[in-house]
C-alpha positions in Angstrom: 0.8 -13.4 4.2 2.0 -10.9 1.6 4.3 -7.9 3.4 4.2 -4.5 2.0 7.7 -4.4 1.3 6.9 -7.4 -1.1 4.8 -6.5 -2.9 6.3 -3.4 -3.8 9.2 -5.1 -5.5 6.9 -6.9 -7.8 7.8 -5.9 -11.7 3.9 -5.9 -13.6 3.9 -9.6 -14.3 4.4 -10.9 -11.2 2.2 -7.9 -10.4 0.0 -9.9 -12.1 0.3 -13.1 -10.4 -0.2 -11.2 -7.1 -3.3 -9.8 -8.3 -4.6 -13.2 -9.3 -3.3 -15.5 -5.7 -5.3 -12.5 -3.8 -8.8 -13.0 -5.7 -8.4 -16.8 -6.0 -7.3 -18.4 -3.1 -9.2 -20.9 -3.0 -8.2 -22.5 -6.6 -4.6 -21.5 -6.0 -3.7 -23.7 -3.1 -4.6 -26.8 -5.5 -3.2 -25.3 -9.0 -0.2 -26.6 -10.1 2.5 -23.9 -11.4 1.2 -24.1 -14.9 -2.2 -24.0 -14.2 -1.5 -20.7 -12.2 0.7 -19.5 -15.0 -2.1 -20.0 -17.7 -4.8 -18.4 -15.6 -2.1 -15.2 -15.1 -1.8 -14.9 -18.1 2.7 -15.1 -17.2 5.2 -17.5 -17.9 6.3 -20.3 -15.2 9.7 -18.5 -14.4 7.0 -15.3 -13.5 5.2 -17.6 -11.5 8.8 -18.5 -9.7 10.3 -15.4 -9.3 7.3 -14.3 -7.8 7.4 -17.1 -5.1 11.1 -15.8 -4.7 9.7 -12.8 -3.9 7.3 -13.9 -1.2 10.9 -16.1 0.2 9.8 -19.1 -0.8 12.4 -21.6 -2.3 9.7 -22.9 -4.9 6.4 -23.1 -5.9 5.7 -26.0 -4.0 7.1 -24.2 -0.6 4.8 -21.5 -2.0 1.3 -23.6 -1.6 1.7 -24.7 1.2 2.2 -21.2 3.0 -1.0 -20.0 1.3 -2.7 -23.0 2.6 -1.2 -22.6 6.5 -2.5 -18.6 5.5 -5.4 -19.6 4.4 -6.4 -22.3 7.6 -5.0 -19.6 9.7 -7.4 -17.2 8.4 -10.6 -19.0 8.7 -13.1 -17.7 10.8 -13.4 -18.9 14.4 -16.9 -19.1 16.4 -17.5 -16.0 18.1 -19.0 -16.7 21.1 -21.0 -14.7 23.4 -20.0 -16.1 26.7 -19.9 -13.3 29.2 -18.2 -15.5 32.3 -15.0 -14.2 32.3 -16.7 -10.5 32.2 -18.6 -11.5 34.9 -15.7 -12.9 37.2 -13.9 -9.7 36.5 -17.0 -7.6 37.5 -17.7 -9.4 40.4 -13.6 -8.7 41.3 -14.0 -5.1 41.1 -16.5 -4.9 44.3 -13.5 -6.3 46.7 -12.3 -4.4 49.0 -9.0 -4.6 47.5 -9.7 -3.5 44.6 -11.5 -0.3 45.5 -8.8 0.8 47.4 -6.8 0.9 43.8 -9.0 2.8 42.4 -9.2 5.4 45.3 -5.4 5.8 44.7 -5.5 6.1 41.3 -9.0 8.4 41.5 -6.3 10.6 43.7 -3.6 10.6 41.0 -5.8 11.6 38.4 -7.3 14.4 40.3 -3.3 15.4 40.9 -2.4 15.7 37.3 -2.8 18.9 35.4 -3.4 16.8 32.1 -4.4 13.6 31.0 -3.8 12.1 28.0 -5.9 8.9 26.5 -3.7 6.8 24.4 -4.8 3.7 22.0 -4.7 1.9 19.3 -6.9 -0.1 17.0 -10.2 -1.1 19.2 -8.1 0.5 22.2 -8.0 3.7 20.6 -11.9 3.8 20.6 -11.7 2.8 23.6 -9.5 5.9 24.5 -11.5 8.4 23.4 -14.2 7.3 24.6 -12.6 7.8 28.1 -11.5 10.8 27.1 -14.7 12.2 26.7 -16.2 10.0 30.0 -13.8 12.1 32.1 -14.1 15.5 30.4 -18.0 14.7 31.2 -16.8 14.8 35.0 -15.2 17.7 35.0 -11.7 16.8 33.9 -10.8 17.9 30.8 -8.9 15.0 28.6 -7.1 14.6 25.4 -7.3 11.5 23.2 -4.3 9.8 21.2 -5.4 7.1 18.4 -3.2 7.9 16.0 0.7 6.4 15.8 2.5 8.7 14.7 1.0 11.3 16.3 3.5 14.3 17.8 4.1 14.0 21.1 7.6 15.5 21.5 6.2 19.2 22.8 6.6 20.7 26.2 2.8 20.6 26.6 3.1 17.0 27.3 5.7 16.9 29.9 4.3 15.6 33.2 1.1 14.8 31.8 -0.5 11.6 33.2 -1.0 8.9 30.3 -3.6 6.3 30.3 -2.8 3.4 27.9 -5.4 0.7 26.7 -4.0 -2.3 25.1 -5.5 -5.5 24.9 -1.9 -7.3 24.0 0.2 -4.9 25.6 2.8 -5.3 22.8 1.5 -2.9 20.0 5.0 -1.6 18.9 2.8 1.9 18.3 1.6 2.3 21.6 5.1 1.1 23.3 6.8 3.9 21.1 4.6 6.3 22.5 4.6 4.8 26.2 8.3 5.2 25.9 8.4 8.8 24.6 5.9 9.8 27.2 8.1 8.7 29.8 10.8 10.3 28.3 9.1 13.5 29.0 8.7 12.6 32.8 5.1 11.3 33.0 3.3 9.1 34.6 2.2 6.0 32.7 -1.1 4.3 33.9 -2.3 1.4 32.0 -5.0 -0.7 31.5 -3.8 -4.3 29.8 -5.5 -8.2 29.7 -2.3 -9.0 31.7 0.3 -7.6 33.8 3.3 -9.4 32.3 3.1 -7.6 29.3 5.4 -4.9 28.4 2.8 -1.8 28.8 1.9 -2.8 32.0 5.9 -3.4 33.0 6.8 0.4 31.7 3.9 1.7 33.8 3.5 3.2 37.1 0.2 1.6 37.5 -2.0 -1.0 35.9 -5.2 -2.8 36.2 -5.1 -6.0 34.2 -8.2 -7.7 33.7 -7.6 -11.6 32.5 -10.2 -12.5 29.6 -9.7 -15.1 26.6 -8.1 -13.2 23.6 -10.6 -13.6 20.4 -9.5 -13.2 16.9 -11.3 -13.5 13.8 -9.3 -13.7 10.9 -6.9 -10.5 11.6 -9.1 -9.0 13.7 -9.1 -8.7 17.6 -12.1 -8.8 18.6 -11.3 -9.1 22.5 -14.1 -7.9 24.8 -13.1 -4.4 25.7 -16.1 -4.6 28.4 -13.7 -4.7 31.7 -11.6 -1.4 30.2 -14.9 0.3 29.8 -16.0 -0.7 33.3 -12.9 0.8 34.4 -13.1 3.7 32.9 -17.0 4.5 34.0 -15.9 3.6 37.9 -12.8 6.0 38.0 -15.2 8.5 35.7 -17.6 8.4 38.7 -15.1 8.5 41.8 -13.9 11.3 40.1 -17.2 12.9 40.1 -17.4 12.6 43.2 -14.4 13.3 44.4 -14.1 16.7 42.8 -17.8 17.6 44.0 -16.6 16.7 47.7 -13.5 18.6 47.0 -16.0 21.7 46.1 -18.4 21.5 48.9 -15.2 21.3 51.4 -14.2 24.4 49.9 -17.1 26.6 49.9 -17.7 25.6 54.0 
């Protein structure tokens, strides 16, 4: 509820009506201003220039945003249902979808270096296939962080692959753009294909499952990007060993 940017502008006594709303929601969405102002320790005209500050007209207009924040926020059941996991499992063995990951098996045996970006639960996500495919032979580097460099000649033509559960993380779209900017391919991995990740990529897989928040949190199953990522780990393996034997006859 309560931007940055806000909250910087405070002076020290609304500072210290901030400081109270945070610890106290639960009495503040049913004090009225004077209450609030006694409890702060602040004068009434505190209490409203602080509700300025958060663009509200009023204290009233005030309450009833930290009561929307505060319904918004509660915690929602966390199920354990593992359907949708299993439909998209059960989609990986077709035919069709094998012969994607052949071709993209081949273009990640093509590129010279790969580069794991993420962000959030996607950035774990990311290193962890960065380390899956430097297990197999193919040595991988990992991006988690936003504002990590990337504008370095080492980059250029590297092959990118992008995990985003939303596919609209302004961090990992800034560095989806700037990768592509420096000529490489972009191959992500997205819950759907009509985000904008997977429409500034070469290639995607997107894998369909109900999006799961508590609170702030996205908790999404990352289960189907992890199955992805062990089954083009593996046809790599393979791939590279066959590769080998060929060779040495």
């Amino acid at each position: 509820m309560f931007r940055v940017e806000q909250v910087k502008s405070l002076n020290d006594l609304e500072m210290e009506v901030y400081q109270y709303v945070t610890k106290n929601y639960d009495k503040v969405k049913y004090m009225r201003i004077r209450e609030l102002a006694q409890e702060a320790h602040v004068s009434t005209s505190t209490v409203l220039r602080f509700c300025k500050k958060m663009d509200c007209n009023g204290y009233a207009e005030f309450k009833v945003k930290l009561k929307q924040h505060f319904e918004k926020g509660k915690e929602i059941s966390a199920t354990d249902d593992v359907t949708e996991v299993i439909d998209f499992l059960k989609k990986t063995t077709s035919e069709e979808f094998e012969k994607k990951l052949d071709m993209l098996t081949e273009v990640i045996v093509r590129a010279n270096r790969i580069i794991f970006v993420g962000s959030g639960m996607s950035g774990i996500v990311a290193k962890y296939g960065a380390r899956y495919f430097s297990s197999m032979g193919k040595f991988c580097l990992y991006i988690d962080e936003p504002h990590y460099p990337t504008e370095s000649r080492f980059f250029e033509n590297a092959l990118v692959i992008v995990f985003s559960v939303s596919g609209e993380s302004n961090d990992t779209i800034g560095h989806v753009i700037r990768f592509k900017e420096q000529n490489c391919q972009i191959f992500s991995v997205t819950n759907t294909e009509n985000c904008t990740v997977a429409k500034l990529s070469d290639y995607n897989i997107a894998y369909y499952v109900t999006y799961t928040r508590l609170k702030v949190y996205d908790i999404t199953t990352q289960m189907p990007a992890i199955s992805i990522i062990e089954r083009l780990g593996k046809k790599l393996y393979r791939y590279t060993s066959e590769e080998m034997d060929h060779n040495s006859n």
